[in-house]
Residue frames as a rotation matrix with the C-alpha (Angstrom) as fourth column:
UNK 1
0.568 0.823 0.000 0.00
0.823 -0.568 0.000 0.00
0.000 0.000 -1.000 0.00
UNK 2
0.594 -0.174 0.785 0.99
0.086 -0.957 -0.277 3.56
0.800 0.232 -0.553 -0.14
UNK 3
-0.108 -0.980 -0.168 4.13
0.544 0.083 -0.835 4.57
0.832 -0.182 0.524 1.82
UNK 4
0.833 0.322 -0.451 3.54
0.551 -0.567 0.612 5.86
-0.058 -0.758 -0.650 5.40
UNK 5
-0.320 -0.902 0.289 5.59
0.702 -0.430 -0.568 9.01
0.637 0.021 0.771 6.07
UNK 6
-0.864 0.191 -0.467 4.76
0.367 -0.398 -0.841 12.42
-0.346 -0.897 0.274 8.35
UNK 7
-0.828 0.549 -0.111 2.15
-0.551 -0.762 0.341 13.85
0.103 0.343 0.934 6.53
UNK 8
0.063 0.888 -0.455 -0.56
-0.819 0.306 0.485 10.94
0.570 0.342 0.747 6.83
UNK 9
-0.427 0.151 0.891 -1.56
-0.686 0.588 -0.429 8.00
-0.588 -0.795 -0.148 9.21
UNK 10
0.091 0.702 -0.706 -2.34
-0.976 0.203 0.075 4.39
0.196 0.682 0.704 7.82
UNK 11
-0.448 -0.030 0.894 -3.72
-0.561 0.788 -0.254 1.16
-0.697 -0.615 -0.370 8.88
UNK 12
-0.386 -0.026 -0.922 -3.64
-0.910 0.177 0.376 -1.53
0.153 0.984 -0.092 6.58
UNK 13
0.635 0.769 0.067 -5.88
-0.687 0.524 0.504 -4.58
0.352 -0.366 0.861 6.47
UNK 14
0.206 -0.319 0.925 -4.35
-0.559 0.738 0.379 -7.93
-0.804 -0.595 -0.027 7.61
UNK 15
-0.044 -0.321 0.946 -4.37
0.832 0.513 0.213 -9.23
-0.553 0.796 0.244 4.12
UNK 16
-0.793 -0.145 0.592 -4.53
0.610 -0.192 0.769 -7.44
0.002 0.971 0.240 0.20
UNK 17
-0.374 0.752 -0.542 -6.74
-0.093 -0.612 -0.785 -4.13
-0.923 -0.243 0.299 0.15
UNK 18
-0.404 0.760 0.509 -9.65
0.880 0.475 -0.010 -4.06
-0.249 0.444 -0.861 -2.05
UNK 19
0.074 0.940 0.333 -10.99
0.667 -0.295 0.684 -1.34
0.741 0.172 -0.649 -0.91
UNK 20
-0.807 -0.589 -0.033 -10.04
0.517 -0.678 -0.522 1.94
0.286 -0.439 0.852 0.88
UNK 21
0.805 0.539 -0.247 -11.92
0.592 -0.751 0.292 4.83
-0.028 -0.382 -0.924 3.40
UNK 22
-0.469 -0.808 0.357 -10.02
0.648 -0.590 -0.482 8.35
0.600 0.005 0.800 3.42
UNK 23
0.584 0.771 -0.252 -11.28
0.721 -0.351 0.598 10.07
0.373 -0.531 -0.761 6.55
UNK 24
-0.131 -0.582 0.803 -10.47
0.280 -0.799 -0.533 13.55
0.951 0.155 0.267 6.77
UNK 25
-0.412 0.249 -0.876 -10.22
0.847 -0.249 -0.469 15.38
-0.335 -0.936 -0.109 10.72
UNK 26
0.701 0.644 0.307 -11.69
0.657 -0.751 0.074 18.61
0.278 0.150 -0.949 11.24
UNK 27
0.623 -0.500 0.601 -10.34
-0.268 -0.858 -0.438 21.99
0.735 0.112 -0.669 12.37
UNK 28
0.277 -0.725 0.630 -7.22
-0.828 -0.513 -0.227 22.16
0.488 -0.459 -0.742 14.30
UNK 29
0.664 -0.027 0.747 -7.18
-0.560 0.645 0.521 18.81
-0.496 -0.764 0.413 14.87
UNK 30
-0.433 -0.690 -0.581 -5.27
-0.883 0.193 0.428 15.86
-0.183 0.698 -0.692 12.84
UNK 31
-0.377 0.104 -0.921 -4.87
-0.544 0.780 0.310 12.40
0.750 0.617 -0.237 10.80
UNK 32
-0.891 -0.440 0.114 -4.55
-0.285 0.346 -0.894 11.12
0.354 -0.829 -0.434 14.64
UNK 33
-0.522 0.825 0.215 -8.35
-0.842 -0.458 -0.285 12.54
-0.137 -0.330 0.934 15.67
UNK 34
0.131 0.886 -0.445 -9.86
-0.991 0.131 -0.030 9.29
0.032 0.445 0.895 13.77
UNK 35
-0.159 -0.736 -0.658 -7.25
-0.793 0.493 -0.359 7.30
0.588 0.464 -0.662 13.43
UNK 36
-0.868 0.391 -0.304 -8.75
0.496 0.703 -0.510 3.31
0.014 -0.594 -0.805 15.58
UNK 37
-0.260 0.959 0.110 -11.96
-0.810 -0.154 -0.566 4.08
-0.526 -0.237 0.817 14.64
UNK 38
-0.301 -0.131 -0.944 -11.99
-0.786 0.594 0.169 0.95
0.539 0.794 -0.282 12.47
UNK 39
-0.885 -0.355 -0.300 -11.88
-0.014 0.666 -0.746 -1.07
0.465 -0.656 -0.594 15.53
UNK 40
-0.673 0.734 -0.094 -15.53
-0.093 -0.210 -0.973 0.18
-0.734 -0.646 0.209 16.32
UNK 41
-0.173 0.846 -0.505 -17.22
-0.939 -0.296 -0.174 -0.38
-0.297 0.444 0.845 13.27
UNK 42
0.433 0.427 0.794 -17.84
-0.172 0.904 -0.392 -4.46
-0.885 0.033 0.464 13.19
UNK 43
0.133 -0.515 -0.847 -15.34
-0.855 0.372 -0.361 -5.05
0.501 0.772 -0.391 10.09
UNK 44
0.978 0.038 -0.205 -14.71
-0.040 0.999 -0.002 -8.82
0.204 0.010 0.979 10.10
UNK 45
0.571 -0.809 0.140 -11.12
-0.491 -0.201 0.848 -9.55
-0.657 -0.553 -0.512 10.86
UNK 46
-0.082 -0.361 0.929 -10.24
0.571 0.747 0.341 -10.61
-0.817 0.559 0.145 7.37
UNK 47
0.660 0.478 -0.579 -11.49
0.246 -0.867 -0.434 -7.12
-0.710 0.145 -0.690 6.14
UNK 48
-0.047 -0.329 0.943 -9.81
0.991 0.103 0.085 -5.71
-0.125 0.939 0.321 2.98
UNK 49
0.770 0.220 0.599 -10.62
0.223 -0.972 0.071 -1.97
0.598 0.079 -0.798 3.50
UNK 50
-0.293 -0.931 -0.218 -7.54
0.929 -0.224 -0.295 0.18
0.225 -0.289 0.930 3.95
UNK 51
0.775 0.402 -0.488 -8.14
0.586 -0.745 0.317 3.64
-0.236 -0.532 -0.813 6.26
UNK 52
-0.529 -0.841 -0.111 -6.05
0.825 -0.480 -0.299 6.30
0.198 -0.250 0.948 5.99
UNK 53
0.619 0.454 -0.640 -6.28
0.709 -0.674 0.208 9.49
-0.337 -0.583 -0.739 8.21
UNK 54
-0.120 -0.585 0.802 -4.27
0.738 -0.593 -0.322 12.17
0.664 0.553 0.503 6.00
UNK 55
0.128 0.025 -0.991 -3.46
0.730 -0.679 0.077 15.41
-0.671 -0.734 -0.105 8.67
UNK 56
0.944 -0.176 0.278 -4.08
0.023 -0.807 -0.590 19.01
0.328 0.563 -0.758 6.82
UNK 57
0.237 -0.851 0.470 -1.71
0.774 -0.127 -0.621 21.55
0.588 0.510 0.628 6.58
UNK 58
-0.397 -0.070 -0.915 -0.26
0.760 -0.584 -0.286 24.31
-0.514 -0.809 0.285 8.90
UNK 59
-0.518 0.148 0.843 -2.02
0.612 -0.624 0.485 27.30
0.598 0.767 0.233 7.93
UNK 60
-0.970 0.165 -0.180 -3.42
0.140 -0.226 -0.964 30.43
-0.200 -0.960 0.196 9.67
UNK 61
-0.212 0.969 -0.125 -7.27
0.871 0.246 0.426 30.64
0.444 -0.019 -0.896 10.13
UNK 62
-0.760 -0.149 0.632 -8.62
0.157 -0.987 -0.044 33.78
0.630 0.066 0.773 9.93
UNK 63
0.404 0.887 0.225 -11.82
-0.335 -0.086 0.938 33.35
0.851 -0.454 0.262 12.26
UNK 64
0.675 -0.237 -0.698 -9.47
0.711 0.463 0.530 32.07
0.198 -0.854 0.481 14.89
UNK 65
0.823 -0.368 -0.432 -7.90
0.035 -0.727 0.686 35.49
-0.566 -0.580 -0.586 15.08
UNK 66
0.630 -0.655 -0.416 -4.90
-0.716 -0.283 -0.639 34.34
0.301 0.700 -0.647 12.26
UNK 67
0.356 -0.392 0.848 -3.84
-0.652 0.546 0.526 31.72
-0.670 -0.740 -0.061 14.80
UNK 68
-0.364 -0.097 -0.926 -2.12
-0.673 0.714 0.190 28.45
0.643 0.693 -0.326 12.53
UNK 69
-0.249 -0.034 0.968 -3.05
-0.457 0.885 -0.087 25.27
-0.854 -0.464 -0.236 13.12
UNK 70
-0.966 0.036 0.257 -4.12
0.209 0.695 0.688 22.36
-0.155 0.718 -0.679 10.82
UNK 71
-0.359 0.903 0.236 -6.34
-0.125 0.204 -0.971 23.21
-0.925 -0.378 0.040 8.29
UNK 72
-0.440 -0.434 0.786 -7.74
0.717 0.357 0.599 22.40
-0.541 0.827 0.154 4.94
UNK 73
-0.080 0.247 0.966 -9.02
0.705 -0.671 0.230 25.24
0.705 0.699 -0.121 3.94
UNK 74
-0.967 -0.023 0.254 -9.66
-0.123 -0.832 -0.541 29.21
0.224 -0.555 0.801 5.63
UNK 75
-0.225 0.919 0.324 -12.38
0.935 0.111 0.336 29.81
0.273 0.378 -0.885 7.28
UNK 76
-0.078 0.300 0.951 -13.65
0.119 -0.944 0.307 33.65
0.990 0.137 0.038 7.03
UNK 77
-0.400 0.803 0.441 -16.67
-0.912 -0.301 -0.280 34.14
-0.092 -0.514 0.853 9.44
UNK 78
-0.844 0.528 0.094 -19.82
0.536 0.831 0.148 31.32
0.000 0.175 -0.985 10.05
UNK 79
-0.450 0.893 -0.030 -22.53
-0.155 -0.111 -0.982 32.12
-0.879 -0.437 0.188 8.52
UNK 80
0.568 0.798 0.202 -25.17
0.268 0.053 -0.962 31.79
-0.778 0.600 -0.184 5.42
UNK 81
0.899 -0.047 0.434 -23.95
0.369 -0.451 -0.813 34.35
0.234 0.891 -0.388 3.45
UNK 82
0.654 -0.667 -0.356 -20.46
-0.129 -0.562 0.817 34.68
-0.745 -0.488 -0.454 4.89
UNK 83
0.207 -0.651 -0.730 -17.05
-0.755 0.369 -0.542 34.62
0.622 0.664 -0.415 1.63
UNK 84
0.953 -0.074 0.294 -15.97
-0.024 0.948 0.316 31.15
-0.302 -0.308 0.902 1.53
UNK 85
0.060 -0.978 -0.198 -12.22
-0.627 -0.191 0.755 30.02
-0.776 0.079 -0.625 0.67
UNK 86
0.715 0.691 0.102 -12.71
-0.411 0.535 -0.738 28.47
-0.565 0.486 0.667 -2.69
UNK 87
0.220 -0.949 -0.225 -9.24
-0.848 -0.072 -0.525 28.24
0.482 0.307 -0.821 -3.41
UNK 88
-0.502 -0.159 0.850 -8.47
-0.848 0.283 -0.448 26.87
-0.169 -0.946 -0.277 -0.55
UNK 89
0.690 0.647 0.323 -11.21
-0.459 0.737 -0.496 23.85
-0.559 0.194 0.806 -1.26
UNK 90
0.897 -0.122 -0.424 -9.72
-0.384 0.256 -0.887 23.19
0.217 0.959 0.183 -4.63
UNK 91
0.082 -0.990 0.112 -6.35
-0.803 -0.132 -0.581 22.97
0.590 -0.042 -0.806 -3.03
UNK 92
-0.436 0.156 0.887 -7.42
-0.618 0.665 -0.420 20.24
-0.655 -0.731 -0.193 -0.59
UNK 93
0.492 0.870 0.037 -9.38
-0.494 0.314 -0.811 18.69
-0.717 0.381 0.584 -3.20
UNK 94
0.450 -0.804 -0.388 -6.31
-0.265 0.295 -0.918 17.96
0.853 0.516 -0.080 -5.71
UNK 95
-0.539 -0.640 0.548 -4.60
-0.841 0.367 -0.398 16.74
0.053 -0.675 -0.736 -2.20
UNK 96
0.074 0.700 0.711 -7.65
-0.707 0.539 -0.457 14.57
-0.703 -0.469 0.534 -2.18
UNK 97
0.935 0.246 -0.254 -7.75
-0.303 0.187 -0.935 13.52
-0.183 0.951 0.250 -5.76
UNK 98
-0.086 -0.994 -0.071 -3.74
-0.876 0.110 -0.470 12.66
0.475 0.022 -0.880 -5.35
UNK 99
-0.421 0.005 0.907 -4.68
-0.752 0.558 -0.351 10.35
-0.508 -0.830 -0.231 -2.48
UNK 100
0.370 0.771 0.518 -7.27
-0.482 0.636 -0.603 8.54
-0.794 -0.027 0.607 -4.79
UNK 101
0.458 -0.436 -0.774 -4.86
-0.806 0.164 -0.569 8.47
0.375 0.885 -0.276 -7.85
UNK 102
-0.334 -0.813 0.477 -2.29
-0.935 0.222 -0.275 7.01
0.118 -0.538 -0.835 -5.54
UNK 103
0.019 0.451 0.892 -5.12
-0.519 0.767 -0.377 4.03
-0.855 -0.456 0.248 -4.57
UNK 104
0.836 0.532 -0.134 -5.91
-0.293 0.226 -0.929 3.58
-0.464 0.816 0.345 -8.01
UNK 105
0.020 -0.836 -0.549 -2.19
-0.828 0.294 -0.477 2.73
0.560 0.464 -0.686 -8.95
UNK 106
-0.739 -0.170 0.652 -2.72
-0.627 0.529 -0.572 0.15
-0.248 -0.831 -0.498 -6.04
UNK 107
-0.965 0.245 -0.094 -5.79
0.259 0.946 -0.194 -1.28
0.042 -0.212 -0.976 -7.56
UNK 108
-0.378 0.715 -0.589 -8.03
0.752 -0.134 -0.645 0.14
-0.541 -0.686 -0.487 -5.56
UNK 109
-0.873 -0.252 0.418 -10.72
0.404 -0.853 0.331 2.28
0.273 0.457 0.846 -7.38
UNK 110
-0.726 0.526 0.442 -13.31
-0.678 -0.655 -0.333 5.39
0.114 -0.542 0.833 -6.64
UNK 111
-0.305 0.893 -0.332 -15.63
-0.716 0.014 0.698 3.05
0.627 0.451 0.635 -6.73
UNK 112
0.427 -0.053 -0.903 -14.05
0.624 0.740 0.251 1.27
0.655 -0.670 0.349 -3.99
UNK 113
-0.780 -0.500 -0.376 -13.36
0.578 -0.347 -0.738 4.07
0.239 -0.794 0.560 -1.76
UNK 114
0.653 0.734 0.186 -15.48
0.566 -0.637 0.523 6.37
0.502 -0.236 -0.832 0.36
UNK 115
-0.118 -0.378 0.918 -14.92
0.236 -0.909 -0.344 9.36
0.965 0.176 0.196 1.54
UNK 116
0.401 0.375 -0.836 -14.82
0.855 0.174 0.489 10.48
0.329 -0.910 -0.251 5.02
UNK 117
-0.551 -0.767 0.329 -14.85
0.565 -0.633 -0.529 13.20
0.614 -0.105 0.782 6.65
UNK 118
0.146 0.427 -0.893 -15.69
0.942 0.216 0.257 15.40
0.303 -0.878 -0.370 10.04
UNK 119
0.474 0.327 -0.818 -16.72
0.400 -0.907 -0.131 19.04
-0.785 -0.265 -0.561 9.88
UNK 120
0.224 -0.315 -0.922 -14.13
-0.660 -0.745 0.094 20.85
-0.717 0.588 -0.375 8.16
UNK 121
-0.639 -0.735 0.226 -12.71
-0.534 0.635 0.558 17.66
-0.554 0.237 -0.798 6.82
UNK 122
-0.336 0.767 0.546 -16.32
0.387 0.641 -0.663 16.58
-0.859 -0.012 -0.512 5.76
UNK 123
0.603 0.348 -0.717 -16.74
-0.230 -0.785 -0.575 19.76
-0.763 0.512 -0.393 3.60
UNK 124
-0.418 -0.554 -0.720 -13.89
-0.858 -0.020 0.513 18.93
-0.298 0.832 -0.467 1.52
UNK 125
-0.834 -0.182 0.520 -15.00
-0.030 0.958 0.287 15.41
-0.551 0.223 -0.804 0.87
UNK 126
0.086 0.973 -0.213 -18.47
0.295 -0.229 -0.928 16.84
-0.952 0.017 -0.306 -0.18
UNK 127
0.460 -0.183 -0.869 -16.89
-0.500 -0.862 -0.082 19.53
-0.734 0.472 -0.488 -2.16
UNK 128
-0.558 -0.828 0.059 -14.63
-0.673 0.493 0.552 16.85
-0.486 0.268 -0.832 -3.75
UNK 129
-0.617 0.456 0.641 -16.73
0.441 0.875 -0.198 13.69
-0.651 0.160 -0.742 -4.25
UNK 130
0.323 0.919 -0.225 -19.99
0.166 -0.289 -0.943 15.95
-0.932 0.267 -0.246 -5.90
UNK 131
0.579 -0.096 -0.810 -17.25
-0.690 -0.587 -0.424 17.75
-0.435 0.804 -0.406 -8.79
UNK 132
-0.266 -0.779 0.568 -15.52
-0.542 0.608 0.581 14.28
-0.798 -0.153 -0.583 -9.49
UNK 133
-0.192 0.170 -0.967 -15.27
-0.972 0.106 0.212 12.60
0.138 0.980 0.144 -12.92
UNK 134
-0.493 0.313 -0.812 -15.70
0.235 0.946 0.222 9.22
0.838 -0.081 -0.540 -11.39
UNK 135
0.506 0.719 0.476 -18.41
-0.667 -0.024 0.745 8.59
0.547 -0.695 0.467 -8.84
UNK 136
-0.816 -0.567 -0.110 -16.97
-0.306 0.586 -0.750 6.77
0.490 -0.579 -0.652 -5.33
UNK 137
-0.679 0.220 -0.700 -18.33
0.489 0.847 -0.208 4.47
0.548 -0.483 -0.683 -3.00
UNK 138
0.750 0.660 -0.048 -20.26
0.452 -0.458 0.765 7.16
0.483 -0.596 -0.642 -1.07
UNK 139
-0.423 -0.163 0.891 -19.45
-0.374 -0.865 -0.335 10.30
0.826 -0.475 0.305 1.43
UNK 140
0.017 0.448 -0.894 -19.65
0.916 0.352 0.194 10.14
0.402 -0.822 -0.404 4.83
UNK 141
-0.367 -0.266 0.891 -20.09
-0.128 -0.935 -0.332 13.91
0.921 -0.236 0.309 5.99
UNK 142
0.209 0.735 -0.645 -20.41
0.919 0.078 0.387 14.36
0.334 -0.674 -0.659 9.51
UNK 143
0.154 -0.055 -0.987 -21.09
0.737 -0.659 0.152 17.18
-0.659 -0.750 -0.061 11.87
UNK 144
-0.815 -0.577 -0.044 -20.57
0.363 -0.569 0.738 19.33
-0.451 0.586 0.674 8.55
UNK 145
0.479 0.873 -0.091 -21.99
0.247 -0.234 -0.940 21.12
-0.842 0.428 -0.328 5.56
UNK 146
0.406 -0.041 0.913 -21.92
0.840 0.411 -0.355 21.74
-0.361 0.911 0.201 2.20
UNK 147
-0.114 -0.582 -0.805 -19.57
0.465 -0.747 0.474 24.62
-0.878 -0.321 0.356 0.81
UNK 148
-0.848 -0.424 -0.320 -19.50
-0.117 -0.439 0.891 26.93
-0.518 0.792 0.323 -1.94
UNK 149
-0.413 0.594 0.690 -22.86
0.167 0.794 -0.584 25.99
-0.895 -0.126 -0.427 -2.31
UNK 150
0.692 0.329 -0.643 -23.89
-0.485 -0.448 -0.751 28.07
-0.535 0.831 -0.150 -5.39
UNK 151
-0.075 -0.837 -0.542 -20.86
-0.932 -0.134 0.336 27.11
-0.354 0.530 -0.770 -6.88
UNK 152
-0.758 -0.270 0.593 -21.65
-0.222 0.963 0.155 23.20
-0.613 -0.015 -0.790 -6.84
UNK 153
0.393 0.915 0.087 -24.82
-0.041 0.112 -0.993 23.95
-0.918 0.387 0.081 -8.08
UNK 154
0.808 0.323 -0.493 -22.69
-0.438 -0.231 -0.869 24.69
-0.395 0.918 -0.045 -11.46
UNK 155
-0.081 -0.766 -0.637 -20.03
-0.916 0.309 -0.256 22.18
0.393 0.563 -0.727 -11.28
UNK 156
-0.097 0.059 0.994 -21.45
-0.704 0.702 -0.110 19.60
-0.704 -0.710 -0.026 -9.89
UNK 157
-0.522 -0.059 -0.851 -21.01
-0.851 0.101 0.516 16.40
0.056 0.993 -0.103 -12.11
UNK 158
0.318 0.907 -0.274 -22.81
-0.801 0.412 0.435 13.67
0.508 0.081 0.858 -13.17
UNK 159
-0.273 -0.637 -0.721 -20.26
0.415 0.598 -0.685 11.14
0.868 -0.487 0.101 -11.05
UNK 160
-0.830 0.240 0.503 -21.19
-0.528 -0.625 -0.575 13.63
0.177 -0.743 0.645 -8.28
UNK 161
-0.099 0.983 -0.152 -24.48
-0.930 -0.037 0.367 12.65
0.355 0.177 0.918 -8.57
UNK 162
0.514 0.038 -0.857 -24.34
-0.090 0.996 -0.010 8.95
0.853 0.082 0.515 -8.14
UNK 163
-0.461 -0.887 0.023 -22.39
-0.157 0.056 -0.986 9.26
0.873 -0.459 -0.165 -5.44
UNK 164
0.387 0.913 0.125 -24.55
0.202 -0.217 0.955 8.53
0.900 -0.345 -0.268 -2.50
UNK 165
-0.534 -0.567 0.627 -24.07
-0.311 -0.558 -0.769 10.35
0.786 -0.606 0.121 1.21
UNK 166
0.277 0.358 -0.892 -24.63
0.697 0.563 0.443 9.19
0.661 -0.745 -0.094 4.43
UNK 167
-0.634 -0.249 0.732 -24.96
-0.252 -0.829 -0.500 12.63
0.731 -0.501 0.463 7.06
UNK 168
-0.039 0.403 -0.914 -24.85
0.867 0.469 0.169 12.89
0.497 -0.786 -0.368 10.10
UNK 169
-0.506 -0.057 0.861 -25.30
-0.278 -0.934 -0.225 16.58
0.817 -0.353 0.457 12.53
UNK 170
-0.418 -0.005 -0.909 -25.93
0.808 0.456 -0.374 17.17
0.416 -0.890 -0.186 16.33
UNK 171
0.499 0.867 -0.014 -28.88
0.839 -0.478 0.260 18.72
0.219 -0.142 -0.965 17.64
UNK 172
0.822 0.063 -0.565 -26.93
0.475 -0.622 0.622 20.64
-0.313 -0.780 -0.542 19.84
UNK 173
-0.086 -0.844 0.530 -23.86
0.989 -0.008 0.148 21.41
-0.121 0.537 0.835 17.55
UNK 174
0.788 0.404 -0.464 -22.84
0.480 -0.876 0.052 24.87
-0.386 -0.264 -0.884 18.67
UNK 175
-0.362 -0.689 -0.628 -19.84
-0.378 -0.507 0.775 25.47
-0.852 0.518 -0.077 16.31
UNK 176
-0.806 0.483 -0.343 -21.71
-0.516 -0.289 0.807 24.31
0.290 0.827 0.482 12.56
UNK 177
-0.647 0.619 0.445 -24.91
-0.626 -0.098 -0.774 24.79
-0.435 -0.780 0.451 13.62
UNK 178
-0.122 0.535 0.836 -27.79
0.703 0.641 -0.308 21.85
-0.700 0.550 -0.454 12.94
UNK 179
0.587 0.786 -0.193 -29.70
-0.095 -0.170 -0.981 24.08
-0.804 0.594 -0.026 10.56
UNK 180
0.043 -0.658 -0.752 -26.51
-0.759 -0.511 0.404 24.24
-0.650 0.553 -0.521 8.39
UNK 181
-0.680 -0.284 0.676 -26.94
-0.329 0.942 0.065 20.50
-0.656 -0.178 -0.734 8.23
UNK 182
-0.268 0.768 0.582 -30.28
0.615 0.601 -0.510 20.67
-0.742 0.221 -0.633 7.17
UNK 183
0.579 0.293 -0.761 -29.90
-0.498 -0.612 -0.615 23.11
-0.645 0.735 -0.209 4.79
UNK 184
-0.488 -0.446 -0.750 -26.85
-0.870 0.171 0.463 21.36
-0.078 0.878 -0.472 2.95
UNK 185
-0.458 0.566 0.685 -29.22
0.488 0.804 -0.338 17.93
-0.743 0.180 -0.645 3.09
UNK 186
0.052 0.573 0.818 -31.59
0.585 0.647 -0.490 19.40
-0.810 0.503 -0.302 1.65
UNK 187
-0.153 -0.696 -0.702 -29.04
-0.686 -0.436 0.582 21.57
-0.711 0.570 -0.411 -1.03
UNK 188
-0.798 -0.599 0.061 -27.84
-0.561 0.776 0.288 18.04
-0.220 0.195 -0.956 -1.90
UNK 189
-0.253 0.725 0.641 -31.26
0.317 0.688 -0.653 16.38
-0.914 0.038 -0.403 -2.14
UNK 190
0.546 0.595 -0.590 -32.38
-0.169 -0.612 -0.773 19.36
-0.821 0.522 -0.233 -5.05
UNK 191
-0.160 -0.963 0.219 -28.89
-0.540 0.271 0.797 18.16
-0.826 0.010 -0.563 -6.42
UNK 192
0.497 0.784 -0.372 -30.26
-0.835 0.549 0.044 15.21
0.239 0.289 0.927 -7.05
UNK 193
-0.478 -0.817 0.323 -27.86
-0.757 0.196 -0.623 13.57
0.445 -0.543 -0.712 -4.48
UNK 194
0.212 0.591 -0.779 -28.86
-0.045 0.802 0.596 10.53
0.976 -0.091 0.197 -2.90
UNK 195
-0.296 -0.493 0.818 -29.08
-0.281 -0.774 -0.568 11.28
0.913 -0.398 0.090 0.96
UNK 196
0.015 0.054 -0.998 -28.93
0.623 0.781 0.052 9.20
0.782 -0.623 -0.022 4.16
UNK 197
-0.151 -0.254 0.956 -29.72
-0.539 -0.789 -0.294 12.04
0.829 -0.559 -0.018 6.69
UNK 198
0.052 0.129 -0.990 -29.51
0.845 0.522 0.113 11.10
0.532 -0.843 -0.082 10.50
UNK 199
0.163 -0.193 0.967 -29.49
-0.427 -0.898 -0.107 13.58
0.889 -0.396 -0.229 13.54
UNK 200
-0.030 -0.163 -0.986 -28.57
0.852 0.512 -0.111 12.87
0.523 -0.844 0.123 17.13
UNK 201
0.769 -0.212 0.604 -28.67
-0.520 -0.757 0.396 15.25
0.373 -0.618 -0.692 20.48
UNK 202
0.355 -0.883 -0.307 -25.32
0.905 0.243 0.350 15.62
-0.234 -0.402 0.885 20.48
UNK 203
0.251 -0.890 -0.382 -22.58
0.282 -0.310 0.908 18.05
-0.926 -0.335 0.173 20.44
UNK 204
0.826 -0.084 -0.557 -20.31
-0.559 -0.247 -0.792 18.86
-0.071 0.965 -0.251 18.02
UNK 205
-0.176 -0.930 0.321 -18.83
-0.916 0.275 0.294 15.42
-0.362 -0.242 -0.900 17.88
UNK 206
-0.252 0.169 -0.953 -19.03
-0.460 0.845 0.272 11.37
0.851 0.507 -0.135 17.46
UNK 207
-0.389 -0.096 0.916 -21.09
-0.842 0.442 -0.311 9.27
-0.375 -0.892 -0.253 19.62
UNK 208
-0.943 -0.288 0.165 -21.19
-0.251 0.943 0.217 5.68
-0.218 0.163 -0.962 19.60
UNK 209
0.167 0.853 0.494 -25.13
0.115 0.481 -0.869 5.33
-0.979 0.202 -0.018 18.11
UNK 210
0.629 -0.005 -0.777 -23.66
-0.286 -0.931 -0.226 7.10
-0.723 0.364 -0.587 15.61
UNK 211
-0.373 -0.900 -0.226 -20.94
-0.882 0.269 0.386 5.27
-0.287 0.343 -0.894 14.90
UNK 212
-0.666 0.028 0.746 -22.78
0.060 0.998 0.016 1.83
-0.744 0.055 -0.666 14.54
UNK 213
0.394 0.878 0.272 -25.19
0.291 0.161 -0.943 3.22
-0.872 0.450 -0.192 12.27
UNK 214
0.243 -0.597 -0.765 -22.24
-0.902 -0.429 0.048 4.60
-0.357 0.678 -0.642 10.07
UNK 215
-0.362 -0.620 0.696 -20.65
-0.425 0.774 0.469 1.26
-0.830 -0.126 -0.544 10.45
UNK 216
0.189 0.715 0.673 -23.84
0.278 0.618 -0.735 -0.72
-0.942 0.326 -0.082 9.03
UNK 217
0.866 0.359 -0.348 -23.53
-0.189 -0.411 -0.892 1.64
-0.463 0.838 -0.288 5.96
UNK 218
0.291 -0.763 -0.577 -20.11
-0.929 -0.369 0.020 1.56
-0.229 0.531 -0.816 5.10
UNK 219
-0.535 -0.689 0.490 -20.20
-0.454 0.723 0.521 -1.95
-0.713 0.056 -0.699 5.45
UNK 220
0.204 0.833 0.514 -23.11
0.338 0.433 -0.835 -2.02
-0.919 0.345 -0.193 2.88
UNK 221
0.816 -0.266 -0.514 -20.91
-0.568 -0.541 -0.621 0.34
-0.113 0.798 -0.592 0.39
UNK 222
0.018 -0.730 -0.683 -17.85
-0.780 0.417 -0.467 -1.88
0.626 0.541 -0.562 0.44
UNK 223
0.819 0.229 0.525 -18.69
-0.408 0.877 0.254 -5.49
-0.402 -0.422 0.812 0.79
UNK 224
-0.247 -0.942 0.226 -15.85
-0.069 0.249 0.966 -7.75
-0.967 0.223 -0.126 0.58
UNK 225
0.000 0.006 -1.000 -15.03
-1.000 -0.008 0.000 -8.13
-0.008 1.000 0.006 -3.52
């Protein structure tokens, strides 16, 4: 499989991958943030599905005052109608689209990988998966929302489309607020996105109903081959 080094975190199956999850962290956090969640989602122990937890880039973050820390893209302000970093996106997105190239010399294609990704780390995978010439295994977006939204509306492709998402958002989620959730659901539904919405009273985190009901799906997008 792909060469571990400092930029990225990876746990390979026990035997020959098949199949592959890229699960992005959110703000200021890292690869690290996700990294043994595998171990919670009921994968047989002959499994074939390679994880990798890829850590953004330093960079400073202008809503945090300019502070750096790891992220994949700026983020302004939060709101509706706040400027979005669309650069930024695109720039994470071709990191993304590197990662899948990389599988795909391995074998392993979009059609055997999902996306993954938590808040900030969810947006890109959104943003990514929807404007993609090949359609993947599905999107997991949690605790997130959809970016740039006007903008997907006119580059979203037909691989986008097909692509089907599984979201997840917490009542109580007091950094991206629910409604943001349920507006990019139901963005992504007008799309003509195929959309697994869930909600939980939670935070702005992962809790373990959550996780088993992710599980169930991803193991229904990549069954062994």
């Amino acid at each position: 499989m792909l060469s571990n080094n400092s930029l990225i975190v990876i746990d390979p199956p026990a035997v020959k991958a098949d199949s592959a999850v890229i699960w992005l962290h959110g703000l200021g956090a890292d690869g690290h943030d996700f990294a043994g969640i595998q171990a919670s989602l009921g994968l047989p122990a002959d499994h074939a599905i390679c994880f990798l937890f890829p850590h953004a880039p330093l960079r400073p973050v202008t809503i945090n005052g300019g502070y750096v820390m790891r992220a994949w893209y700026d983020i302004y302000a939060i709101g509706p109608d706040s400027p979005e970093d669309q650069s930024g996106l695109e720039v994470s997105e071709q990191y993304l689209l590197d990662l899948v190239a990389q599988l795909g010399r391995e074998g392993i294609p979009p059609q055997r990988i999902v996306l993954a990704g938590f808040s900030q780390g969810g947006a890109v995978c959104l943003f990514t998966a929807l404007r993609a010439s090949q359609a993947f295994a599905g999107v997991l977006a949690l605790s997130t929302y959809l970016p740039t939204a006007q903008h997907i509306q006119s580059t979203i492709s037909p691989a986008g489309k097909d692509t089907p998402v599984w979201m997840a958002h917490g009542t109580w989620d007091d950094v991206v607020p629910f409604v943001f959730g349920e507006m990019s659901r139901d963005r992504l539904l007008t799309l003509g996105v195929a959309v697994d919405w869930h909600s939980y009273e939670m935070p702005h985190t992962v809790i373990a109903p959550e996780i088993q009901e992710l599980a169930e799906w991803l193991r229904g997008r990549l069954p062994a081959a």
